[in-house]
N, C-alpha and C positions, 0 to 999 in steps of 0.2 A: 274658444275653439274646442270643438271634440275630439278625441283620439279612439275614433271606431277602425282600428285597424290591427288586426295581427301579424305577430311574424310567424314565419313558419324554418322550420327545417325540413329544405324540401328531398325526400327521398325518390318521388319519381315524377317524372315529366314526360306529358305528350309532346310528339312532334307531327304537327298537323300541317295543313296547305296552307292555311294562316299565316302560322310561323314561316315557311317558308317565303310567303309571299311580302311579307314584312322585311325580310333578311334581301331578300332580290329589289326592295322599292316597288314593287306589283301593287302594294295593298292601297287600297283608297286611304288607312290611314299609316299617316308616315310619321313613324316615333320620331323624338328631336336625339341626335346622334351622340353621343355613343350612347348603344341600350343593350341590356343582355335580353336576347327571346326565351320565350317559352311561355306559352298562354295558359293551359292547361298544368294542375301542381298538385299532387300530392305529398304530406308528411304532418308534421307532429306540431302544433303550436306551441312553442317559447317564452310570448312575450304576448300582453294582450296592454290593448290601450287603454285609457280609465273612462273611457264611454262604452266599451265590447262588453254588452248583455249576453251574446248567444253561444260564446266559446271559453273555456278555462285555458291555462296551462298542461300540457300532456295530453289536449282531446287531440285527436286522429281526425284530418280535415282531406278535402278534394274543396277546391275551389279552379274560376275562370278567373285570372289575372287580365284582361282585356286593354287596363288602362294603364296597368305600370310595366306588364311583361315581366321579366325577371325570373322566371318560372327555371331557368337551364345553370342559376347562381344555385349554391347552398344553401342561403336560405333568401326567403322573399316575402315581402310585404302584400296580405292581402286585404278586404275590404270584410267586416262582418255582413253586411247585406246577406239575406239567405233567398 
């Protein structure tokens, strides 16, 4: 198993129609419940996984959460994919 994924400390988040349409059950897809929103995340990477090539500790990220959300927590789990 690979661990391509960072955590972040997230300092800002967008709140788009997305999220909202997720939070109302509007969106085509519908997270499995309880989930915190926030799709769009900015802040500080923490923790990288032992497969994560394209990010250190303390880089400064913006990443699309699309598949875990979590973006409106303190911090949250994103994908290296760039």
């Amino acid at each position: 198993m690979l661990f391509e994924k960072v955590r972040v400390n997230v300092s800002n988040c967008g709140v788009n129609s997305v999220d909202l349409q997720v939070c109302q059950g509007e969106f085509e897809v519908k997270p499995k419940l309880p989930f915190v929103p926030g799709f769009e995340v900015a802040g500080e990477v923490t923790e990288v996984g032992s497969a994560v090539t394209n990010f250190r500790k303390g880089d400064r990220v913006i990443g699309l959460n699309k598949d875990l959300y979590s973006g409106f927590a303190q911090q949250c789990v994103l994908s290296q994919k760039v």
